[in-house]
ZAMARGU-4260 file (C-alpha; in steps of 0.2 Angstrom, whole numbers, plus 5000, padded with zeros to 4 digits):
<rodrens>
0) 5717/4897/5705 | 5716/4909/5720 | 5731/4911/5732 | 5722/4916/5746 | 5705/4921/5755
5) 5704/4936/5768 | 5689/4940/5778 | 5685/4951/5791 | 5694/4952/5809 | 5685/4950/5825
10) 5671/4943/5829 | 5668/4926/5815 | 5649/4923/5810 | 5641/4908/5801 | 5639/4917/5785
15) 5657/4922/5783 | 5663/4903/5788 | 5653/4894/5777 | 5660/4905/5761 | 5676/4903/5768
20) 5671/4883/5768 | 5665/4884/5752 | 5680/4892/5745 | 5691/4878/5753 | 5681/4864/5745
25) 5691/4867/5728 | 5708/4877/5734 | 5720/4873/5749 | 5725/4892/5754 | 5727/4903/5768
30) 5713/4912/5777 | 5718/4928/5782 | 5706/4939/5795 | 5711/4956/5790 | 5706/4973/5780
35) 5707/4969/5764 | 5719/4981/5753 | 5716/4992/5740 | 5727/4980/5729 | 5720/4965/5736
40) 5702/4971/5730 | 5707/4974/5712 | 5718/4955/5713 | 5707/4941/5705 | 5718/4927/5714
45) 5715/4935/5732 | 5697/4929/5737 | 5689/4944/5749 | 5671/4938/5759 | 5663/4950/5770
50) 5673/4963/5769 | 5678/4976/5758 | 5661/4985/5754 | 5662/4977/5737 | 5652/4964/5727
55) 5665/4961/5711 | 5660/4945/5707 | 5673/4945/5692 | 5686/4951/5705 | 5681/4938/5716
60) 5676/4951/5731 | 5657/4945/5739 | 5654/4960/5752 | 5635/4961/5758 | 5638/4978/5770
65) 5636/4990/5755 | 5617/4984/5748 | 5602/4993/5754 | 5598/4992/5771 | 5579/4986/5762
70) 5587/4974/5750 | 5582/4954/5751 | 5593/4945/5764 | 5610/4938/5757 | 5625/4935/5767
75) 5644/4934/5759 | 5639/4914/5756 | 5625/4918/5747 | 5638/4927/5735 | 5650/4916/5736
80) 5637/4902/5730 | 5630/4913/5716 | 5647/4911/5707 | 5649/4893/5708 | 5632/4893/5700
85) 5624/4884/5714 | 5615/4895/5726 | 5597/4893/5717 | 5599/4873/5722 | 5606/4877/5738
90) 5591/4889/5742 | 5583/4873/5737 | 5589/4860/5747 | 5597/4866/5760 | 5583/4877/5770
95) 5594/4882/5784 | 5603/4891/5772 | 5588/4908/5771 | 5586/4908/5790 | 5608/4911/5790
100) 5604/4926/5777 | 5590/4932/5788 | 5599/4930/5805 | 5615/4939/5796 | 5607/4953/5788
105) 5589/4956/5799 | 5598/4950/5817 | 5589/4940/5830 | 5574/4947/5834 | 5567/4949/5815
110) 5572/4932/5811 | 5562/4927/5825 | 5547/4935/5819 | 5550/4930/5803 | 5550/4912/5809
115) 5534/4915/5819 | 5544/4911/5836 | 5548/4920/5853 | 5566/4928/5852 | 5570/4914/5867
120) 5567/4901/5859 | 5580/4905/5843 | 5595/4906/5856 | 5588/4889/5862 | 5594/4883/5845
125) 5612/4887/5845 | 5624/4871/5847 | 5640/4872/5858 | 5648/4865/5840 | 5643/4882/5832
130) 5650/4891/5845 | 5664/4882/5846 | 5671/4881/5831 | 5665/4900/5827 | 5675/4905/5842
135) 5691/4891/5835 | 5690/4903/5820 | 5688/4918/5827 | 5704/4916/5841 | 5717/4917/5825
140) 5720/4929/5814 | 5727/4917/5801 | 5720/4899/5794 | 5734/4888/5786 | 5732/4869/5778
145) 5734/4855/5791 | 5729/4865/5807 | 5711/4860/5815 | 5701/4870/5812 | 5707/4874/5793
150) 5705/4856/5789 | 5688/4856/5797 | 5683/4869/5787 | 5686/4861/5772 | 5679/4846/5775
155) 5663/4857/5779 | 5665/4864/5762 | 5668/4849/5751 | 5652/4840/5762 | 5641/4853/5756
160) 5647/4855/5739 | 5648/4838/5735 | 5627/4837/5742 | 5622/4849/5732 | 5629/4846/5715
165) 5627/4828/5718 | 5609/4830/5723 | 5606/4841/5706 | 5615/4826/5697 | 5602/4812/5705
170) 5586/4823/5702 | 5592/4828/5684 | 5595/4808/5682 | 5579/4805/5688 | 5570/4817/5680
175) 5574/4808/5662 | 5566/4791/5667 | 5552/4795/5680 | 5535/4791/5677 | 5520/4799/5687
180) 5505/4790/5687 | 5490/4795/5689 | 5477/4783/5701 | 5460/4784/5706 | 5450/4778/5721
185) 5431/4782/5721 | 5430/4799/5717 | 5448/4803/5722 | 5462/4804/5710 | 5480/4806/5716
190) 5497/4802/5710 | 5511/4790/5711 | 5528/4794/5705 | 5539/4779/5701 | 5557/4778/5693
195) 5561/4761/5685 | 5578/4751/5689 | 5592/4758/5678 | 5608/4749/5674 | 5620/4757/5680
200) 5607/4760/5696 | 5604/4780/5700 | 5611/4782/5718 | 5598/4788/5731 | 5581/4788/5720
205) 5571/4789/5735 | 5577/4806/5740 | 5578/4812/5723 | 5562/4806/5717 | 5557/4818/5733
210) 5563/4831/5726 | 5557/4829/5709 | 5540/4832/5717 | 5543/4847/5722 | 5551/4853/5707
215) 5536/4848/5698 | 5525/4856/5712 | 5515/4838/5714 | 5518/4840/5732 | 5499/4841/5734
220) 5494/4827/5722 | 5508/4814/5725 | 5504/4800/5736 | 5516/4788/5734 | 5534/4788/5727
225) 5541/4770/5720 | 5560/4768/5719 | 5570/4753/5715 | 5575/4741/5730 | 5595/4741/5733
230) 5593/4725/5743 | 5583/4715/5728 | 5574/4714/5709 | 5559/4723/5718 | 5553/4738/5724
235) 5554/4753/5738 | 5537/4761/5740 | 5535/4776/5752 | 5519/4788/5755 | 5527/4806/5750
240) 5524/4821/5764 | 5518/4804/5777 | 5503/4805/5769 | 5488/4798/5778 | 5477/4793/5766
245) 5490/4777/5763 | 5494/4763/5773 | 5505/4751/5770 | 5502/4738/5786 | 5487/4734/5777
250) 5499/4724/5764 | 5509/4717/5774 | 5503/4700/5770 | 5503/4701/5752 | 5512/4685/5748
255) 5526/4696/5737 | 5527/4711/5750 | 5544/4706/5759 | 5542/4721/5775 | 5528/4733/5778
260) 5532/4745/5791 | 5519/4743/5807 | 5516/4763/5805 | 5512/4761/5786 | 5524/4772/5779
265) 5534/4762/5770 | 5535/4743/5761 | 5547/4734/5750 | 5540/4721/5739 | 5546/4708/5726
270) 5532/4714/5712 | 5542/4720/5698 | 5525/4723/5685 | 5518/4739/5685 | 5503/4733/5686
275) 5505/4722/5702 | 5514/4738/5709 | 5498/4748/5709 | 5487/4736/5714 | 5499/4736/5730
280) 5496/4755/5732 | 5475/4754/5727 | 5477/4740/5741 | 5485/4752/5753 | 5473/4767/5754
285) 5467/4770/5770
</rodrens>
């Protein structure tokens, strides 16, 4: 249990926001913009982000400003998700999260060349929402339960918590049931990934079967994922990275396929048999 969270005064910034979100997701308490105290440093149960010059992980203080001026970006949310145990997923699923470490700890201008962009065109990416509830935050030196932006900030937090330790939950689901098959047209071999119908169902399989790819670092060789369909007994199939080589309009009428999309990136069929299944996809390559 913590009893509050102070971060720094002034001017807010994404990184420090976020932590403070993230914090928010599992404990209704105050946010403070202030110095922290010498007192408050060493308190376990007083949350200090971004300030302080001090990364105590065990005393609950995630300070960036201290590390090398070389070191690898991280931001105060980067600590802040290290001890939940979630930042290498995070990293992982979330990419806007190493440009915010980048634009905290490099600035504008590196980030931009990081990116491979003009320095114009990152401040065409900023949203009046960003600035607007930066600024919200900024404007007060103290954050309670039930005021705006408080409550705005935890639903931020429980959003992004909930995503990623929910995304982690599917893959890890999925990843005790898939099957990756291995095909081969002509001379070509790829690879199919496909997760059979569970009871009770996986929520989400496409998306984690996606993810599983890259986890497995298929993302070259898979073609097709196959997922079970929510809206019936059969099937979702869906090209992986809109690959070209597959075509699912040239299915469409395949007496058991029940929708092809026109641009061939997706069907749904009734074929339940594996074997049918990849006849479907052999019968889809472009």
């Amino acid at each position: 249990m913590i009893k509050k969270i102070i971060t720094h005064p002034g001017g807010a910034h994404k990184d420090e926001f976020l932590a403070c979100c993230v914090l928010l997701a599992n404990d209704s308490v105050s946010i403070l913009r202030q110095e922290a105290t010498d007192q408050e440093l060493r308190d376990p149960q007083v949350v200090v982000v971004d300030v302080g010059h001090r990364h105590e992980p065990q005393l609950n203080n995630f300070d960036h400003h201290q590390f090398p001026r070389d070191a690898e970006p991280t931001c105060s949310l980067s600590l802040v998700l290290s001890k939940l145990g979630i930042y290498e997923d995070a990293r992982s699923f979330c990419p806007w999260l190493e440009v915010a470490e980048w634009f905290d700890c490099r600035g504008p201008n590196d980030t931009a060349d990081w990116l491979g962009l003009d320095r114009e065109v990152v401040g065409k990416l900023n949203s009046p929402i960003d600035i607007t509830i930066l600024q919200g935050f900024a404007k007060q030196t103290e954050h309670n339960p039930g005021e705006p932006i408080w409550e705005v900030m935890q639903m931020i937090g429980k959003e992004l918590v909930e995503y990623i330790t929910g995304l982690r939950g599917r893959i890890d689901e999925v990843s005790k049931i898939e099957e990756v098959w291995k095909l081969k047209h002509g001379d070509e071999e790829f690879k199919v990934i496909f997760a059979p119908r569970t009871d009770p169902s996986i929520e989400e399989v496409s998306g984690a079967l996606g993810w599983r790819v890259k986890e497995l670092g298929l993302e070259d060789e898979v073609y097709v994922i196959v997922y079970p369909d929510g809206r019936g007994q059969g099937y979702g199939m869906k090209r992986f990275n809109d690959r070209e080589e597959i075509d699912f309009s040239r299915i469409e009428k395949e007496s058991d396929v029940r929708f092809a999309h026109a641009r061939g990136f997706i069907a749904k069929v009734e074929a339940v048999g594996i074997d049918r299944l990849k006849e479907l996809i052999m019968k889809s390559i472009v």
